[in-house]
N, C-alpha and C positions, 0 to 999 in steps of 0.2 A: 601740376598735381599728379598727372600720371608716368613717374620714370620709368621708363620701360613694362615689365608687367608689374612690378612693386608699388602699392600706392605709402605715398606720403600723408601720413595722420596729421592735421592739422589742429588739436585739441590743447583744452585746458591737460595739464601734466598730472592732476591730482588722477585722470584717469588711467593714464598708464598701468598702473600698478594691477586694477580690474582685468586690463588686456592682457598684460604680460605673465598673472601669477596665477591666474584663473584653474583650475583644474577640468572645469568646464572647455569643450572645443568652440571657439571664438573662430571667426573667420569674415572675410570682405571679399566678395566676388562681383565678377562684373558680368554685365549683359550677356558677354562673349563668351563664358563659361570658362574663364582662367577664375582663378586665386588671385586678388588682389594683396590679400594679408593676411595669414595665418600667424595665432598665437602659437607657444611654444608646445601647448597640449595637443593641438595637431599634429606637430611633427614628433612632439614623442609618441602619442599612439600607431600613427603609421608607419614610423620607420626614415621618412624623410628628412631631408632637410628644407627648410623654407625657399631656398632658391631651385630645389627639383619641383617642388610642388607647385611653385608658382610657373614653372617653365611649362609645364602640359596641361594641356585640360584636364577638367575637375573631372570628368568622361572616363580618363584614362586609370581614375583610381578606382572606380566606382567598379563592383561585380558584373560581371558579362553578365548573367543571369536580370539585374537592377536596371541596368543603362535605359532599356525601352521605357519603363515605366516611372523612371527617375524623371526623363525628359517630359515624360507625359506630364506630369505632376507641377514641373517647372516652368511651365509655358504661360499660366495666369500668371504668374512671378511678372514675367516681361509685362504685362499690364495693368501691374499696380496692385497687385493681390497678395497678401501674406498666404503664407504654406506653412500650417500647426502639426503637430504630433505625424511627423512625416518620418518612415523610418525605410532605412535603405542598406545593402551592403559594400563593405570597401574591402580592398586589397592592398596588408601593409608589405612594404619591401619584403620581407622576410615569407609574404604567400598566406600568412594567415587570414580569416574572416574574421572583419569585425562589423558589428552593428551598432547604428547611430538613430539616433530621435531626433530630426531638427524641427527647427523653428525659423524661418525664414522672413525680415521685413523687405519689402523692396523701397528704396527710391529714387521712384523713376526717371524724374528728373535728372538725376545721375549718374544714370543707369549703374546703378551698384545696388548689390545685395547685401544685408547685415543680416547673419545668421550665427546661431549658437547651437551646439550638438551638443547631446548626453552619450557617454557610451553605454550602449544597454546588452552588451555581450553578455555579459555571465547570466543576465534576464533569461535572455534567450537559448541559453545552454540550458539552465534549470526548465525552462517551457518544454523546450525538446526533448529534456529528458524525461520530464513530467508525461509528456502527450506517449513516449514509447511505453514509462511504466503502464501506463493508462492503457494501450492496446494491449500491451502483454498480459494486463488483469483481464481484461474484457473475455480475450482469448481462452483464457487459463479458465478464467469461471464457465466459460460457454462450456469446455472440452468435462470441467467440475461434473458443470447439469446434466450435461447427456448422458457420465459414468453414473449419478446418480440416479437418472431415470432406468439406465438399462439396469443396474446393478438391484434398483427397485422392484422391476418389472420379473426380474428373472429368478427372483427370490421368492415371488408370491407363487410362484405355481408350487414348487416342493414343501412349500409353509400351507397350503392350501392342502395339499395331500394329507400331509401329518394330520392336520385338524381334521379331515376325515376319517381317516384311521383310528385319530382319538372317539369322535362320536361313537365306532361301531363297535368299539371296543366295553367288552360286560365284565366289567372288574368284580361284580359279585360273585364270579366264580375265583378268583384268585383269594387265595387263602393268606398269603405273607400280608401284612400289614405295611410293612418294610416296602416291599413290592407296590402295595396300592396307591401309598404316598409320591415313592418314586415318581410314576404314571402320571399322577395329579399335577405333580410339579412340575416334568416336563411339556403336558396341555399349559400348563397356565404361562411360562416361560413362551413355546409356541405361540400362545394366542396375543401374549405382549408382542414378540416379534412382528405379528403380523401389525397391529396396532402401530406400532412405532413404523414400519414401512408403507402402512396406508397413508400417515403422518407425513410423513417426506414427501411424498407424492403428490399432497393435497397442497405441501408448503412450498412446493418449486409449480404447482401450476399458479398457485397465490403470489408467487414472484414474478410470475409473464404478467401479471395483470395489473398490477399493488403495490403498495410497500407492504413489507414485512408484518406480520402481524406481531404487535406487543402485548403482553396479559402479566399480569401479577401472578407470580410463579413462587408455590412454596419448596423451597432447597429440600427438607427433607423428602418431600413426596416424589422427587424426582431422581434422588439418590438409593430412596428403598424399591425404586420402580429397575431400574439399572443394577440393582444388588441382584432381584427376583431372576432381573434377565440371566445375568452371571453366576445365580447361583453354585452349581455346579464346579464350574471354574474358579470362586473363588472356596471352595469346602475342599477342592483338591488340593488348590497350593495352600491353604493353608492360612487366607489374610484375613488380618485382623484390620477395625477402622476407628477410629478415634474422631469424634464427629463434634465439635463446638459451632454452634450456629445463633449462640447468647448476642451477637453485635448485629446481626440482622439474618429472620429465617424467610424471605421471601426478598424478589427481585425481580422487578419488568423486565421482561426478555421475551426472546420466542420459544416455545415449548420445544420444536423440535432441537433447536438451534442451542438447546442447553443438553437437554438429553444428549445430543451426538458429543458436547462437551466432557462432561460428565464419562458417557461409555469410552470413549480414548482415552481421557487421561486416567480411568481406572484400571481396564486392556491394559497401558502402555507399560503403567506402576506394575502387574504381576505378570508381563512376560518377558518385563527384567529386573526381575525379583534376582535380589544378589542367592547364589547359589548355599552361603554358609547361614541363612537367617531367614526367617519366616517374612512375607511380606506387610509391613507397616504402613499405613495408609493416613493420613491425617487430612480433615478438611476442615477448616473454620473460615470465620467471616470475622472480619475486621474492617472497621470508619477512618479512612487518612485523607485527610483533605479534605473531608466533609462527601467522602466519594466512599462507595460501598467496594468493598475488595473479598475475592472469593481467595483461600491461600490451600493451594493443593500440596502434598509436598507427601512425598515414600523414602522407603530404607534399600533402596534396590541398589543399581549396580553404576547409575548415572553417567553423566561421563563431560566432559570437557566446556562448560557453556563458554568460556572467553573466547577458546580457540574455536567455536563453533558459532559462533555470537550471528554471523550471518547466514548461515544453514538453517537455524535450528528450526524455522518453521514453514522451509522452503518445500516447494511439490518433490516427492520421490528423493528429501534429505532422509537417508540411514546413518546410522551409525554406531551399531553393532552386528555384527555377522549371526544374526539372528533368521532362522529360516521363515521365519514369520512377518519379519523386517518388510512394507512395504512403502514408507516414507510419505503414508496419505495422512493419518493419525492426526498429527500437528500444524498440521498443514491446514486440517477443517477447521481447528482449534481456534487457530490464529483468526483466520478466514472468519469463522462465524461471531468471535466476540468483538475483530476489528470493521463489519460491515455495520456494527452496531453501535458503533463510536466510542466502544471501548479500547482497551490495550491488555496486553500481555506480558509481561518476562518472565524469566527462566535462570535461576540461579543452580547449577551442581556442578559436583564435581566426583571423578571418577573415585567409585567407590564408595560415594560418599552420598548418594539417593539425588531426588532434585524435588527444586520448591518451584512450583508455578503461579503468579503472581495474578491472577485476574480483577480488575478493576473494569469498572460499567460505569457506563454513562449517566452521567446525573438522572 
């Protein structure tokens, strides 16, 4: 039965073809930790030939790293024990790692092993690189929180001033009319600021504790809230907004987490307003797929979304030489409608404005 280390398969022939074409790794090992028989998917995943394979121990292919815990594993084997969903690493000729799943029967009486491997490489590459995206988020959002708490914290003291200044302040003696509204408007602009940064504050310590809070949010009230903020800024440059919300005027979200949407992508639309044309601003809602979609889109000065396709809503992505340019904008954008289970895209092109695609979560 056994010539040398090659064993001879004694079987009906209808089986061959199972052994021989398998894609699956097939293999017969013995007590002794050789290779009795390997099919041909064995030797093509590692590199070998069947007669190197079967010349050294299974040991010798196995990762330096594995071997300890391979044998550990192996040792019921020798006493009549099958070994399920066992996975371990090999080194093919060629020095790369690969990973296998076996399944191991023994019998004993035998003392031979029949076992089948799956390759679960590419599993495992998508894992790992899954587990690094996953730290690098984890990371990213931590370094997020803390800019957003100090950048919270260090805001409220001179917003805190203003609004005193406002109280002490007797507009009954000012005479300009022009003048008094001015005043008005920037208290009330002021007193949102500080509201939207108390907001933040409440909703990242509601983040250490909770999930996220969700409430039924009307689109326009949060758009005229963010106009009020930017007044000023938008009466400078000059933008106009063209506002259709006929396909749905409210949407479960988080309050802050639309607001900060909302203020960048309005920001972002006039401080790259194309220089020859007044700033165009467009916002409507539209139903595709039975899924509510918010579609932002400007006349500004846009710029490359294909060649930019994995940039565009990466930490500290710029991409115009804009002294105001500081690559966080789209970044929160992204960030706050995809922790929410929604998605994003981004269609422009240079010269030619851009459209932002927001869809939310059923």
């Amino acid at each position: 039965m056994d010539n040398g280390n090659k064993l001879e398969i004694q079987t009906d022939y209808s089986l061959a073809p199972f052994f021989e074409l398998s894609h699956d790794l097939l293999c017969i090992a013995g007590f002794d930790g050789y290779f009795k028989r390997v099919n041909p998917a064995v030797c093509k995943v590692l590199g070998y030939s069947e007669e190197e394979l079967l010349s050294k121990p299974i040991s010798y292919f196995q990762h330096p790293d594995d071997k300890e815990v391979t044998q550990k594993y192996r040792e019921p084997i020798l006493y009549g024990k099958p070994l399920t969903n066992f996975e371990n690493r090999y080194i093919t000729k060629r020095g790369d790692i690969v990973w296998f799943a076996w399944t191991s029967i023994p019998v004993k009486d035998e003392e031979l092993i029949y076992a089948i491997a799956k390759n679960i490489t590419h599993k495992k590459k998508q894992e790992e690189e899954r587990n690094q995206l996953l730290s690098e988020l984890s990371k990213t959002n931590s370094r997020l929180k803390q800019l957003n708490y100090t950048t919270s914290h260090d805001l409220r003291a001179p917003i805190s001033n203003l609004l005193a200044i406002f109280s002490l302040m007797d507009v009954s003696h000012i005479n300009n009319e022009e003048t008094r509204e001015f005043i008005e408007l920037l208290k009330k602009s002021t007193e949102n600021l500080k509201t939207t940064l108390d907001n933040y504050v409440d909703d990242l310590k509601l983040q250490d504790t909770q999930s996220i809070n969700l409430v039924d949010i009307k689109l326009m009230d949060v758009i005229d809230s963010i106009r009020l903020t930017l007044d000023s800024l938008i009466k400078d440059s000059n933008t106009t907004f063209q506002i259709d919300l006929s396909a749905f005027e409210s949407v479960k979200f988080n309050p802050g987490y639309l607001e900060s949407i909302f203020l960048n992508l309005i920001t972002n639309s006039i401080k790259y307003a194309h220089p020859e044309r007044d700033p165009v601003i467009t916002i409507k809602t539209e139903i595709s797929d039975a899924k509510k979609q918010l579609i932002f889109s400007d006349n500004g000065i846009g710029f490359d979304s294909e060649k930019q396709k994995d940039n565009v809503f990466g930490l500290n992505q710029t991409f115009h030489e804009h002294r105001d340019s500081k690559g966080i904008g789209l970044y929160l954008v992204y960030n706050h409608i995809i922790s929410l289970g929604g998605k994003i895209t981004v269609n422009s092109k240079v010269n030619e404005g851009a459209v932002f695609t927001l869809t939310f979560k059923d």
